[in-house]
Structure formats: C-alpha cells, structure tokens
FIZALO-936563 format. One record per atom (N, C-alpha, C): atom name; x, y, z. Coordinates in steps of 0.001 Angstrom, whole numbers. Layout:
 at    east   north      up
 CA       X       Y       Z
...
% end
This chain:
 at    east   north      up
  N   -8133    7908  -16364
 CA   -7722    7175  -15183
  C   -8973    6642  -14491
  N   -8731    5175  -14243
 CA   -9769    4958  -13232
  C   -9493    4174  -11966
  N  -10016    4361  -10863
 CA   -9791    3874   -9735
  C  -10198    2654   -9362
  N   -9306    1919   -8495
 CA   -9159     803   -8283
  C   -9709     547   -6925
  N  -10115    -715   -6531
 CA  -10948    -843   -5087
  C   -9760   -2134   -4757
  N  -10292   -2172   -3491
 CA   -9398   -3346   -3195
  C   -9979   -4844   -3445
  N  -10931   -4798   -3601
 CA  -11428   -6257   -4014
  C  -10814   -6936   -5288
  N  -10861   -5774   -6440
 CA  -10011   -5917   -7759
  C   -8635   -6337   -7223
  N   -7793   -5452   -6375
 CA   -6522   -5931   -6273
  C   -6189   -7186   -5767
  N   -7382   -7348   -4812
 CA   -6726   -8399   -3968
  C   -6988   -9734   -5043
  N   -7986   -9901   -5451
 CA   -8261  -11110   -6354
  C   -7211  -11016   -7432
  N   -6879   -9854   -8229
 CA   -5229  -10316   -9018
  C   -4095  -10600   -7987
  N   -3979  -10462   -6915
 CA   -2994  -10854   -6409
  C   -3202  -12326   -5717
  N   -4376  -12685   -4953
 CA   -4401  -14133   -4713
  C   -4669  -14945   -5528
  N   -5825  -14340   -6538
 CA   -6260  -15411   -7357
  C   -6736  -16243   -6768
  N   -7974  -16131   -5639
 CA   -8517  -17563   -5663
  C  -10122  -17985   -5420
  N  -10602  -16891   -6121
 CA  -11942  -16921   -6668
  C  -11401  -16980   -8727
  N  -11643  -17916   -9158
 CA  -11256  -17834  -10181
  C  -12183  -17381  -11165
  N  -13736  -16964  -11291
 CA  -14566  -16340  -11812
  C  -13630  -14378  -11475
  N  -13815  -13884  -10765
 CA  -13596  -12929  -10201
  C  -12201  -12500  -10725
  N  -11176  -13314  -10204
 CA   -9887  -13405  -10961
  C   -9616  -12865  -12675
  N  -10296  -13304  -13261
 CA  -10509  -13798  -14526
  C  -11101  -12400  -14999
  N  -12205  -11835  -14741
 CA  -12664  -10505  -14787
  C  -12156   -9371  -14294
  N  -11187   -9485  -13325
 CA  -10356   -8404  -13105
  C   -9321   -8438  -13979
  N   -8813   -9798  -14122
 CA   -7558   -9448  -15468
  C   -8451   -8850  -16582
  N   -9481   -9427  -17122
 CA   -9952   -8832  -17815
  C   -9811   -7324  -17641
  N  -10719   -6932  -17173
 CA  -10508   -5167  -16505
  C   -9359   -4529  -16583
  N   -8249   -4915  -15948
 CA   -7025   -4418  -15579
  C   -6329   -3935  -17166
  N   -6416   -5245  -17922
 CA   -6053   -5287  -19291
  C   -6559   -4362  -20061
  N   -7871   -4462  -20229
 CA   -8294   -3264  -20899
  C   -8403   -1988  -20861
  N   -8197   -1437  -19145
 CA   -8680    -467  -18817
  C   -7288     425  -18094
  N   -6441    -331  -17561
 CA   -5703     367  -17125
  C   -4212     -39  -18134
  N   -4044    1342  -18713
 CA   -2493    1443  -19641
  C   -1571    2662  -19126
  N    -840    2621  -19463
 CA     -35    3333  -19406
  C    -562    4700  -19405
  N    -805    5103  -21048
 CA   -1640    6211  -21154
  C   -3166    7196  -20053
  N   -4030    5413  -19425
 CA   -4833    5625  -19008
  C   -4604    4553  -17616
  N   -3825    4860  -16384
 CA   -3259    4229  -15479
  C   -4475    3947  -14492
  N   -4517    2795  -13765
 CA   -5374    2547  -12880
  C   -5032    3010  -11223
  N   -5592    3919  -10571
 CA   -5466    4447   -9818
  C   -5678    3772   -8178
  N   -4662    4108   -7831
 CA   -4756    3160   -6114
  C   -4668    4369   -5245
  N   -5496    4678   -4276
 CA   -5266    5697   -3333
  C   -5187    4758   -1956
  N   -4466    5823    -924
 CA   -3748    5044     353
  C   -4605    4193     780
  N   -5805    4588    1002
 CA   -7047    3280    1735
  C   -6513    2455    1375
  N   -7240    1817     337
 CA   -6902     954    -943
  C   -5790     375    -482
  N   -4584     729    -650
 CA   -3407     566    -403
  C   -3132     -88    1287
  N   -3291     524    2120
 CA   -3730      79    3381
  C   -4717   -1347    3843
  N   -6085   -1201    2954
 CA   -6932   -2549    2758
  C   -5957   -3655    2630
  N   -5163   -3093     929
 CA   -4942   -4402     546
  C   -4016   -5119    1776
  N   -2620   -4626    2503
 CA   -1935   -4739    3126
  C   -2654   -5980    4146
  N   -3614   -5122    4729
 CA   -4460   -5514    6289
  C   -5064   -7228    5204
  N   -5631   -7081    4249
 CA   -6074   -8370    3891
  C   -5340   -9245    3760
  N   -4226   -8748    2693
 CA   -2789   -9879    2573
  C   -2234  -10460    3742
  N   -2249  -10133    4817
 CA   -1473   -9889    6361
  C   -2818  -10995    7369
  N   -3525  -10621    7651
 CA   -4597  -11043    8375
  C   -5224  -12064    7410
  N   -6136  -12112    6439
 CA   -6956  -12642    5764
  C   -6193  -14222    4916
  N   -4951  -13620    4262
 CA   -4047  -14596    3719
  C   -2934  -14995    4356
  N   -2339  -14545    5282
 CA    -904  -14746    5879
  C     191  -14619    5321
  N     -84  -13564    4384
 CA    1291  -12957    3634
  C    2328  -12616    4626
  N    3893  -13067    4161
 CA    4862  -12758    5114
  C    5290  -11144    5071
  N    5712  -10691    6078
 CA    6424   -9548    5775
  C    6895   -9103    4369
  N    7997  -10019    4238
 CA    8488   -9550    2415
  C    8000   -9892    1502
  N    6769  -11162    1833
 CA    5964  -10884     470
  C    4953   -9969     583
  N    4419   -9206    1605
 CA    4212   -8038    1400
  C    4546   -6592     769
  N    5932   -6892    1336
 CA    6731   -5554     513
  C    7058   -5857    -650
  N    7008   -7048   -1659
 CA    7194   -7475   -2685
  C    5630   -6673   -3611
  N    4485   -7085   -3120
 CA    3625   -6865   -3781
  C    3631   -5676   -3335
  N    3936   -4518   -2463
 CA    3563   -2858   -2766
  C    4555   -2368   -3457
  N    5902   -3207   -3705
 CA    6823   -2568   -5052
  C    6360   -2989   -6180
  N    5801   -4064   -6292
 CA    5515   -4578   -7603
  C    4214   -3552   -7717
  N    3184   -2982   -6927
 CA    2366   -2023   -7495
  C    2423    -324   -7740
  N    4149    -117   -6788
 CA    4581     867   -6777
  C    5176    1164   -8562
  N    5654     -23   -8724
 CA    6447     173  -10232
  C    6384      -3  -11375
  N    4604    -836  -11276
 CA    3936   -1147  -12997
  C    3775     -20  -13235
  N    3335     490  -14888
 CA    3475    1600  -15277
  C    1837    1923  -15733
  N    1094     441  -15197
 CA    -503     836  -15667
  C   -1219    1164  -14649
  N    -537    1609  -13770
 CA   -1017    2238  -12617
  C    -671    3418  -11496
  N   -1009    3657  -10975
 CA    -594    4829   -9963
  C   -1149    4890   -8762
  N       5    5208   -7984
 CA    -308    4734   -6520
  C    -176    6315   -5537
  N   -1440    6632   -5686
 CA   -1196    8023   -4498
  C    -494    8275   -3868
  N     315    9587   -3515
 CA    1297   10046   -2307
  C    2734    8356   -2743
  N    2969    8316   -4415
 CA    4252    7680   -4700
  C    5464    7881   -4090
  N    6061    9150   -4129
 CA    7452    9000   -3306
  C    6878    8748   -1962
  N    5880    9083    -830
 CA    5680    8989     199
  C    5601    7400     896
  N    4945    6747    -163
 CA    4718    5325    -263
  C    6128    4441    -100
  N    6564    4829   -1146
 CA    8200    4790   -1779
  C    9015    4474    -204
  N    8818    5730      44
 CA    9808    5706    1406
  C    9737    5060    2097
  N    8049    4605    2803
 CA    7658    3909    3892
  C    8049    2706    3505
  N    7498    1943    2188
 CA    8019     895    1918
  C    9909     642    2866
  N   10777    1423    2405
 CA   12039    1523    2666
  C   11978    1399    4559
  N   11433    1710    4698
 CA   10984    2061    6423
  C   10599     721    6838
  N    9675    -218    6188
 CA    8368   -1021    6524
  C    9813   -2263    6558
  N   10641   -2237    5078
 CA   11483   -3372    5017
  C   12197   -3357    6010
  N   12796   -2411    6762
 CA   13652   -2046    7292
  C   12933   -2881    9174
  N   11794   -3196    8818
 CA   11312   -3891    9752
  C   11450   -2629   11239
  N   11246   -1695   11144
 CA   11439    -738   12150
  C   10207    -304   12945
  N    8635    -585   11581
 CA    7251      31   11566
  C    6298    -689   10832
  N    5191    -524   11436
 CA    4150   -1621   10507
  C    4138    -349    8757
  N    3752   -1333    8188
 CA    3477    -356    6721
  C    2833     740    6777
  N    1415     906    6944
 CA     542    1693    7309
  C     933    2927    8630
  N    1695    2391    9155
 CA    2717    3370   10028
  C    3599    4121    9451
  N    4136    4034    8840
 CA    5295    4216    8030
  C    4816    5180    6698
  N    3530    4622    5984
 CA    2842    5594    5386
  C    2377    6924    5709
  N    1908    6618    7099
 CA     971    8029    7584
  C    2214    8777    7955
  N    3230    8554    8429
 CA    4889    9183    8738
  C    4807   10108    8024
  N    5106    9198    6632
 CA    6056    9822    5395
  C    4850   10917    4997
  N    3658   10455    4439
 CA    3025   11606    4537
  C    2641   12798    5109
  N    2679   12639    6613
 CA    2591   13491    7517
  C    3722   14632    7390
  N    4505   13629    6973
 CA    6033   14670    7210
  C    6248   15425    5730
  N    6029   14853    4835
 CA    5805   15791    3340
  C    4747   16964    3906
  N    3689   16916    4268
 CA    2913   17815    4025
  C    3418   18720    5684
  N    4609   18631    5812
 CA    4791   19430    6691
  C    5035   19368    8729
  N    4171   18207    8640
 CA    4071   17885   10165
  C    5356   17451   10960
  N    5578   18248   12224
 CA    6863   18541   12643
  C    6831   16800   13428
  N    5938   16056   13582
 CA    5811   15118   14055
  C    4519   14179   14011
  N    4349   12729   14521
 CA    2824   12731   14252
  C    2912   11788   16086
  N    1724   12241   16542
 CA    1468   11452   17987
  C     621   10192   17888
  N     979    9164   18620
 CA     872    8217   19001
  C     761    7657   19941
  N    -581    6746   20497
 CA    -498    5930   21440
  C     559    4574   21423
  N     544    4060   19839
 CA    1202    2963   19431
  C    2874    2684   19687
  N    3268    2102   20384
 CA    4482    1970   20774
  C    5918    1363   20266
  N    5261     698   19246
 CA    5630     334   17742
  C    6537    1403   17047
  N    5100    2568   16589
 CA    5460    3132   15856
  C    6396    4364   15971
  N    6272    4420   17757
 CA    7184    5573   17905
  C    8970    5314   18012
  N    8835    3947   17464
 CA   10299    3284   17295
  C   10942    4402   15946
  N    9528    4705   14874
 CA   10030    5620   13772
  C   10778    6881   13666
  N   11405    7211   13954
 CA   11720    8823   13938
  C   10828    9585   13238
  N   10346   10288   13949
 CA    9120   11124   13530
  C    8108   11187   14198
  N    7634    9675   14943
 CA    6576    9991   15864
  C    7041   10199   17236
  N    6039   10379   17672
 CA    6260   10654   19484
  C    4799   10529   20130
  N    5353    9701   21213
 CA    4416    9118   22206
  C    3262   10625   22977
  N    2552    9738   23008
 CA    1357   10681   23751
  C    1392    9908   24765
  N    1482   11297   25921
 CA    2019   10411   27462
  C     597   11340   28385
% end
C-alpha cells in the first residue's frame, strides 16, 4: 500500500496541469491495484474537499460525487471507510459541511458521547453541541 497526497488526487480529478495529470495516471496505474490499494487518510480527504470547493468551485454534489467515486474504487482505500461512508450520507443530506460530518462520525465510532462546537452549522448535526 502506498499513500496518496492530495496534489496526486487533485490533478486526477481536475486535470489541468496536463504534464502532472499524465504522471499521476501514470502512478495511480501502476502503483495502486487492488491487491496493492492506494491509500487516502482523512487530511488528504479533507484537502481534497477544501480545494475542489474554494480553489475550483466544485458544487455541492459534485463534490459528493467525487468522495463516492473515491469511497468505491477498489485501487484504493480511504481511512475511517464506514465513518466517511456515513458523513458522506450526512454531507448530501445538506444538514453539515463534509469535514463536519466526518469528525462526527468519527468522533462518535470511537466513542464520544458528543463533539463541541463553536460552529453553528454544525451543531444543526445530531451529535454536536454548542459551546456556550
């Protein structure tokens, strides 16, 4: 297994450095299979989001398009999967930013009876609660 940065992802997904482009397919192809999956941990996962969103002006659902489409190739693996999984379900649901919705679901797998927040957003989620 080897790990993935977000610069790799983001250039297969915009494509628009086409030197760069071109060498990550390269990469991706050779290096990440099934057998030997290319690894995304939450940062990563989070980066790419904040770049697609800010940097490109990805819409909402083509956002959630591209974290299912990286949730469900099989040459890769995406840290804290069911946790991801869920938020995604949360994020569509337009209730929580993504990255909100992530730290939730994780928080709440590994136990946390809640997670606090200044963000007013996020305490729309069930699960968080405002810090007053």
């Amino acid at each position: 297994m080897i790990g993935l940065d977000t610069n790799v992802l983001v250039r297969l997904l915009v494509a628009d450095d086409p030197d760069q482009t071109a060498r990550a397919q390269r990469f991706i192809a050779a290096r990440c299979t099934r057998e030997s999956p290319g690894f995304i941990n939450c940062i990563v996962l989070a980066e790419v989001v904040w770049v697609l969103a800010r940097a490109y002006g990805y819409s909402h659902a083509s956002i959630a398009d591209v974290v299912e489409d990286l949730l469900s190739g099989d040459d890769r693996v995406v840290e804290h999967h069911d946790e991801v999984r869920a938020a995604l379900a949360d994020y569509r649901s337009r209730r929580v930013d993504f990255i909100d919705a992530v730290i939730f679901r994780i928080n709440r797998a590994r136990g946390c009876e809640a997670t606090a927040t200044f963000d007013q957003r996020a305490v729309r989620l069930a699960g968080y609660i405002a810090v007053r």
